[in-house]
C-alpha positions as CSV (number, residue, x, y, z in Angstrom):
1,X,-28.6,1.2,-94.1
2,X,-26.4,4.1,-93.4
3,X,-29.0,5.7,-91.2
4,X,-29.1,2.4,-89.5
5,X,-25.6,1.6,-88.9
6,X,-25.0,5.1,-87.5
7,X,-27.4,4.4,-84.2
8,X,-25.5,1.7,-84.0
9,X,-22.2,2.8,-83.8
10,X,-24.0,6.0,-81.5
11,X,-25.4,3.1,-79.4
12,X,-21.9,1.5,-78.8
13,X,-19.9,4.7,-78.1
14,X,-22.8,5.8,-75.4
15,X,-22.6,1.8,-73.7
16,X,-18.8,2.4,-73.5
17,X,-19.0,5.6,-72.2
18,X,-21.5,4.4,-69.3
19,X,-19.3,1.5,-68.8
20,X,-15.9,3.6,-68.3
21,X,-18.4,6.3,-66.0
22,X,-19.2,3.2,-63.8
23,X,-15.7,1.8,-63.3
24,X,-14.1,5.2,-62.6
25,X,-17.0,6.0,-60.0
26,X,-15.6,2.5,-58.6
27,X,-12.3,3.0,-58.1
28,X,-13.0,6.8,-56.7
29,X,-14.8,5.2,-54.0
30,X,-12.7,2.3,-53.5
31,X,-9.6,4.5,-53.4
32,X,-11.8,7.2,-51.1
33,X,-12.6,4.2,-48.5
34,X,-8.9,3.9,-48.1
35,X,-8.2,6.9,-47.8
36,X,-11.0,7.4,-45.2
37,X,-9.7,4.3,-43.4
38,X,-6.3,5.8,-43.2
39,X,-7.3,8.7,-41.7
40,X,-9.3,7.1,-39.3
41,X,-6.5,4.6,-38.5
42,X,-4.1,7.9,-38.2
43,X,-6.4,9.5,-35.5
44,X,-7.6,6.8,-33.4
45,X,-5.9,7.5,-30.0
46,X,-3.2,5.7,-28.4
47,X,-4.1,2.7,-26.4
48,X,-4.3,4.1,-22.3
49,X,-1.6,2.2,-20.5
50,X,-2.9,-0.3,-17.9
51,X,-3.0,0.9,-14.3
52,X,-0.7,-2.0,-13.2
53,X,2.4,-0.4,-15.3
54,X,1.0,3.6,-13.5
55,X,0.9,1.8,-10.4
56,X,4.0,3.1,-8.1
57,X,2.4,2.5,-5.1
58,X,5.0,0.4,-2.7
59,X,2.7,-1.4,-0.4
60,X,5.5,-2.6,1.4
61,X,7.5,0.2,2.2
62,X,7.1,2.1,5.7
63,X,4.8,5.1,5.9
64,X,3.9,8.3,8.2
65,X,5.1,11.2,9.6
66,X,7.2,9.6,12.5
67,X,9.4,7.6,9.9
68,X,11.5,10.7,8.6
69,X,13.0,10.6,12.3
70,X,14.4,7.2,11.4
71,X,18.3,7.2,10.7
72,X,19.0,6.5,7.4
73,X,21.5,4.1,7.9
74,X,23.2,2.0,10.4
75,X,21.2,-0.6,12.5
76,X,18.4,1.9,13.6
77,X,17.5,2.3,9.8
78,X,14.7,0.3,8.3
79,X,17.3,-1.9,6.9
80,X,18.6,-2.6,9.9
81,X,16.0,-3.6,12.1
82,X,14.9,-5.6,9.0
83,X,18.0,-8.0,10.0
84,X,17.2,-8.3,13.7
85,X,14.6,-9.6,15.8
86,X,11.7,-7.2,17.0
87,X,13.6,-6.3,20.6
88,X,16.9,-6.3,19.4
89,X,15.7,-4.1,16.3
90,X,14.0,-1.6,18.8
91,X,16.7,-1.0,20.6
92,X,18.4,0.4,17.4
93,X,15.9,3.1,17.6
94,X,16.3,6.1,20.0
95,X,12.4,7.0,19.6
96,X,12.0,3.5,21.6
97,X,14.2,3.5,24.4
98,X,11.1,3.8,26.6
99,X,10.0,0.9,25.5
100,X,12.7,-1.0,25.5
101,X,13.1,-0.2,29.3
102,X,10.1,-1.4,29.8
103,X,10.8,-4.9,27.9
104,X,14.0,-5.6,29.4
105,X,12.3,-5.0,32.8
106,X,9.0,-7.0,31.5
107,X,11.8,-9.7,31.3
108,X,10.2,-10.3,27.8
109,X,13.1,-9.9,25.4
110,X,13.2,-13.1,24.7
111,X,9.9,-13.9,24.2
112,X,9.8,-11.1,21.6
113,X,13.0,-12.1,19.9
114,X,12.2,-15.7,19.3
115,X,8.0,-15.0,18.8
116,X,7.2,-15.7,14.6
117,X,5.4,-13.5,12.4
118,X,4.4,-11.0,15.0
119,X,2.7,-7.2,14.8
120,X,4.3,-4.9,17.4
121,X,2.4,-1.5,18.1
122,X,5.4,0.3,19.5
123,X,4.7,3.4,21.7
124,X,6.9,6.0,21.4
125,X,8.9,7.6,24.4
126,X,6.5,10.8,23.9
127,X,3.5,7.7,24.1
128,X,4.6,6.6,27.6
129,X,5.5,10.6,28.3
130,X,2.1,10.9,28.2
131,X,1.3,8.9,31.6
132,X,1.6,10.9,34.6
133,X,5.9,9.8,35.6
134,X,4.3,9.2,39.1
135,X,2.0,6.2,37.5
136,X,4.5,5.7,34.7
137,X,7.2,3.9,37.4
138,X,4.8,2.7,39.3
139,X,4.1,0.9,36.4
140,X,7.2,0.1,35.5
141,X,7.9,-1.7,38.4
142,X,4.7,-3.9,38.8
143,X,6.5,-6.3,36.5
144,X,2.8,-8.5,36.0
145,X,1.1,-5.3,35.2
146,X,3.7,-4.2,32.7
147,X,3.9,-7.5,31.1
148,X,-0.2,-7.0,30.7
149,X,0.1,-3.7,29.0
150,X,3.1,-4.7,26.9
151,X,1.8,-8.5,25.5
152,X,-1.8,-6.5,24.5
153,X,0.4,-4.6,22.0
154,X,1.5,-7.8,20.7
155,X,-0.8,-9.0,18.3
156,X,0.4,-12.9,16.9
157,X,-0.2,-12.9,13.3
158,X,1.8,-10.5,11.0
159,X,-0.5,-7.8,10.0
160,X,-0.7,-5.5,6.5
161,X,-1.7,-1.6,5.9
162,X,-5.1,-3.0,4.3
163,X,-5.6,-5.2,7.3
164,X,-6.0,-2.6,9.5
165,X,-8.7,-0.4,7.4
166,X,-11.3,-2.5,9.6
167,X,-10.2,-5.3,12.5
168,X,-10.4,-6.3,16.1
169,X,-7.5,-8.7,16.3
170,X,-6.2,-11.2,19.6
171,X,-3.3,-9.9,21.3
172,X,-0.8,-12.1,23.5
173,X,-2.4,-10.5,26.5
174,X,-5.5,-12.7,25.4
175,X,-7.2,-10.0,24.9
176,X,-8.1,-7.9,21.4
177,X,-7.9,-4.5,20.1
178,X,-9.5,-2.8,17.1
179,X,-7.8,-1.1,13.7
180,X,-9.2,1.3,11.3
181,X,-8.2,3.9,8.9
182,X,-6.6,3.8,5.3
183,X,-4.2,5.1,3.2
184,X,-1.6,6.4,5.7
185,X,-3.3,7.1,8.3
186,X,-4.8,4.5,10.9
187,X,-6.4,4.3,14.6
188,X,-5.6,1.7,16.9
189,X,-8.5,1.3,19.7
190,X,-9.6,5.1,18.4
191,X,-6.7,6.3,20.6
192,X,-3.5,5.7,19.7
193,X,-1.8,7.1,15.8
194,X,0.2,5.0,13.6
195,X,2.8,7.6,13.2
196,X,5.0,5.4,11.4
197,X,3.8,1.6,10.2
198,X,4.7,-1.2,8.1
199,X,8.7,-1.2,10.2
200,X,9.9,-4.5,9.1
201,X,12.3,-6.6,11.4
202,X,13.5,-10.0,10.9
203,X,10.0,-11.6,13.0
204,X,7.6,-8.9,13.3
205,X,5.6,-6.4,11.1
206,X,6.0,-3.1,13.9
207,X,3.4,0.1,13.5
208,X,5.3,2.8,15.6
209,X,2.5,4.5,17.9
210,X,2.1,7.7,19.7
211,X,-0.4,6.9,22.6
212,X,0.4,3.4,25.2
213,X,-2.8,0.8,24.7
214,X,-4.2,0.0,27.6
215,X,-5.9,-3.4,28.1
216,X,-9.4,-3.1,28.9
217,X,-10.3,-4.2,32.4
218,X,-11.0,-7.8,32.9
């Protein structure tokens, strides 16, 4: 009997101790999963921010070498030809005065002003310094061919930077002329430079050019 209750109490002692082993091994791992999860919670890596909030790019802000000539303020600045019709707004601009001549003598000043939603490629005065003076006034004094060479920079839709990467477009002179580039830098009929684009005035979107377009012949 002795003998017998012995194993017995042996028996019990070794089931509690294989019990406690297997509820200790428990917790380890159940407090090791934790653990493990914390760590890997403590290490993942912060979330990249969306490209819309590292986007700075101002799409509607002039661009191009030309545009630092601009005066910062006063009615020649881009915040002042944004208040005044396309003429008017030129005018403000000493880079323009050629062209402006040549408008005023076009008799178009008027047809500019009151136009809606317009794109203007402006030449520059080094653009029409380009022409030969002794073909320049003849010009300038044909007033049917200078309205012809002035309405084909007039296109009559307001145009964008990304419309120009790639597009023939209808000008007033009934005729059209092609656009391509990107970024800053952009082509009109593979001649002229946008040397500063995207001018806003109160009608018209204006790219600031530095060669005069010249209609094909019809």
């Amino acid at each position: 009997m002795y003998t017998t209750n012995r194993i017995r109490r042996v028996a019990l002692v070794s089931a509690a101790a294989a019990v406690l082993a297997v509820t200790a091994s428990a917790c380890s791992g159940s407090d090791s999963d934790k653990s493990n999860s914390a760590n890997t919670t403590a290490a993942a890596p912060p979330a990249a921010p969306s490209s819309a909030a590292g986007d700075t790019t101002n799409a509607s802000a002039p661009f191009g070498p030309a545009c630092a000539g601009v005066p910062k303020d006063g009615a020649g600045s881009f915040d002042g030809m944004a208040k005044d019709p396309v003429a008017t707004a030129a005018s403000h601009n000493p880079a323009l005065s050629t062209l402006v001549t040549a408008v005023t003598k076009a008799g178009l000043v008027d047809t500019l002003n009151s136009a809606s939603n317009i794109t203007v490629f402006a030449p520059t005065n080094d653009a029409f310094a380009k022409i030969p003076k002794a073909d320049l006034d003849k010009v300038l004094n044909d007033k049917a061919t200078l309205t012809k060479i002035l309405t084909y920079h007039v296109v009559g839709q307001p145009l964008t930077p990304n419309q120009l990467s790639s597009g023939t477009f209808p000008t007033l002179e009934k005729q059209s002329l092609s656009t391509k580039g990107s970024g800053e830098s952009y082509k009109v009929n593979d001649t002229a430079n946008v040397v500063c684009g995207n001018v806003k005035t109160a009608n018209a979107n204006v790219y600031i050019v530095d060669t005069v377009l010249m209609p094909p012949v019809s």
